[in-house]
Structures are given as C-alpha cells and as structure tokens.
BAFI-3210 file (N, C-alpha, C; in Angstrom, 3 decimals, decimal comma, padded with zeros to 6 digits):
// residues 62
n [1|2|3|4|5|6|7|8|9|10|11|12|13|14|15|16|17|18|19|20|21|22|23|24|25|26|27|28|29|30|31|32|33|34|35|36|37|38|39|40|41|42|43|44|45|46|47|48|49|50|51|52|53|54|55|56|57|58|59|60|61|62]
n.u [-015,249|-016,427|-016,573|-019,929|-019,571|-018,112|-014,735|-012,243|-009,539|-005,557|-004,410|-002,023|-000,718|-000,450|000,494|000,564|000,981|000,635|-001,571|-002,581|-002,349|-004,098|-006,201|-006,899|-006,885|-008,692|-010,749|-010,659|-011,772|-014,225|-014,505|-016,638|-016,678|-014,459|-012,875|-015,213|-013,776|-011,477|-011,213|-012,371|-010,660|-008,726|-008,032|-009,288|-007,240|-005,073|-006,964|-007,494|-004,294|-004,113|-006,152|-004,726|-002,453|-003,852|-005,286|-002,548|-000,664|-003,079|-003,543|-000,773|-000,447|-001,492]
n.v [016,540|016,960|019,803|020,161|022,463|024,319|024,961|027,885|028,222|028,933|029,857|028,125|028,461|031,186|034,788|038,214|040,393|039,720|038,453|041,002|042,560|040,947|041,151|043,979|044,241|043,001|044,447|046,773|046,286|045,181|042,858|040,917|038,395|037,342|038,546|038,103|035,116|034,892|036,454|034,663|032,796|032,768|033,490|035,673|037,115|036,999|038,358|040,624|041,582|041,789|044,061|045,874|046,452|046,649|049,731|051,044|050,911|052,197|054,812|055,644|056,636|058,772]
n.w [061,495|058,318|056,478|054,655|052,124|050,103|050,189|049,736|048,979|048,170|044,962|043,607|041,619|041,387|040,841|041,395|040,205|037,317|037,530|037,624|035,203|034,003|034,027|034,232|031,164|030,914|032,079|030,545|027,799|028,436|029,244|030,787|032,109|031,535|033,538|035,911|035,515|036,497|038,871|040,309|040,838|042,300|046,308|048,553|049,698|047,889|045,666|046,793|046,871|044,070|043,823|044,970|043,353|041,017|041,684|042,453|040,402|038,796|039,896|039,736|037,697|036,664]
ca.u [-016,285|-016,183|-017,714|-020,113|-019,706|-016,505|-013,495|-011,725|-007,886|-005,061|-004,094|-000,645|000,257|-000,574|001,653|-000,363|001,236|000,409|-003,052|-003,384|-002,317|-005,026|-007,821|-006,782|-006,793|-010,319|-011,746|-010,853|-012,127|-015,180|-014,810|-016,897|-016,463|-012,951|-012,975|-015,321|-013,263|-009,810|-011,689|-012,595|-009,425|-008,187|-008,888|-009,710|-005,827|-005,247|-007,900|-006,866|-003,194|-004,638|-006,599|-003,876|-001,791|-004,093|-005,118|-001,237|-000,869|-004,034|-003,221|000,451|-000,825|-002,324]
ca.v [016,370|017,511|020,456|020,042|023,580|024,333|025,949|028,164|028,024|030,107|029,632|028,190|029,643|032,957|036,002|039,278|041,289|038,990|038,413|042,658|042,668|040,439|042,007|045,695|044,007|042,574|045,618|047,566|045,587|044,998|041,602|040,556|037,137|036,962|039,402|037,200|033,960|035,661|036,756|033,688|031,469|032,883|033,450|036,540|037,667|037,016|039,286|042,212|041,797|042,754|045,344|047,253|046,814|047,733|050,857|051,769|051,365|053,477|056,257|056,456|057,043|060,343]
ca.w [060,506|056,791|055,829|053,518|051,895|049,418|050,485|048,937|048,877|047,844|044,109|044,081|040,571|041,373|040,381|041,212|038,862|036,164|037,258|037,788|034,436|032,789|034,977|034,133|030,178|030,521|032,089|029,246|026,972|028,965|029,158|032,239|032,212|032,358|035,143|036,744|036,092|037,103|040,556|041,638|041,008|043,696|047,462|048,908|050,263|046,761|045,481|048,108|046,136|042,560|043,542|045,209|041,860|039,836|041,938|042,594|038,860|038,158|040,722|039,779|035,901|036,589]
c.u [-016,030|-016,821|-018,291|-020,405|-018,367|-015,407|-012,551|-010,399|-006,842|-004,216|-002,451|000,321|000,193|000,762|000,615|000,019|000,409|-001,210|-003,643|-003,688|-003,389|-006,445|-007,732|-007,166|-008,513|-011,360|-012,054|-011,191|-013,464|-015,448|-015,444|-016,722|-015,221|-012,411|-013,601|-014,475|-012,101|-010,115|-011,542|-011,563|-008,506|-008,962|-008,533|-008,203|-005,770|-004,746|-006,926|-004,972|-003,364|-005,199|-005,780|-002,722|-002,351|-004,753|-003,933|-001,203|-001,623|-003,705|-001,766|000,370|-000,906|-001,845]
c.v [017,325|018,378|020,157|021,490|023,459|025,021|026,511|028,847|028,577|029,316|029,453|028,636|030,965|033,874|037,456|040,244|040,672|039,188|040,066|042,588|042,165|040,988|043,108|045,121|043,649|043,790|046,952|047,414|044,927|043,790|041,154|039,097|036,627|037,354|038,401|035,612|033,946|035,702|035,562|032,302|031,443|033,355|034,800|037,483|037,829|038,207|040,805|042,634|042,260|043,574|046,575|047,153|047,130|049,225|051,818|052,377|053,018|054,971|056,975|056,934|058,423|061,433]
c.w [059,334|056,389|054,407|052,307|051,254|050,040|049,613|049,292|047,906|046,090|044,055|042,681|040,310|041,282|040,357|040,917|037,222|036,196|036,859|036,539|033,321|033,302|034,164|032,066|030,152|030,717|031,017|028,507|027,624|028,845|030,605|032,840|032,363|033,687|035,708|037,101|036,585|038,472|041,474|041,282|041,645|044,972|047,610|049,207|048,958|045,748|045,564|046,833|044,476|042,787|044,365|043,801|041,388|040,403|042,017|041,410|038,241|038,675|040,353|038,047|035,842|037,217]
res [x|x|x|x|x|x|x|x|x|x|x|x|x|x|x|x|x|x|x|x|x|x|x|x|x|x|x|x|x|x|x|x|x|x|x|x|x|x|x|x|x|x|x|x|x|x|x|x|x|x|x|x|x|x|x|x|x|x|x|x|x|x]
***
C-alpha cells in the first residue's frame, strides 16, 4: 500500500561542496530563503554532508 505522506529522496545532482558553498554564500548574506530552499532539496544524509563542510571549512579558517 502507498503511503499517503511524501517521501523524501536523495537529490541525484547533488555535489556537497557545491551546495556547502551556496549555503555558506546565503548565510552571509542573510538570505533565509535560499538557505531554506537549498535544505530541503535534499534528504537528510545529504544535509549531514554540508554541514560537515561547512563546519570543517569554518573551523579550519580560524
């Protein structure tokens, strides 16, 4: 039987450098809306993969 609820599935043009890169660009620029539509065009594993680039990133800055 079919859920009737969405699923959400792993973006198959993902590059999570690329994406870190436009995240870490919106947050500086306080764009929240891109942040939010960047988040959710991918699935959660994803996710987990941009925010250890852009923490590595951030941590190896300083």
């Amino acid at each position: 039987m079919a859920s009737p609820y969405g699923t959400i599935v792993a973006n198959p043009d993902f590059h999570a450098a690329m994406f870190a890169e436009k995240v870490d660009r919106a947050l500086r620029v306080d764009d929240k809306e891109t942040v939010v539509r960047l988040l959710t065009a991918v699935n959660n594993e994803q996710r987990q993969m941009v925010i250890r680039r852009l923490f590595n990133s951030h941590l190896n800055s300083y």
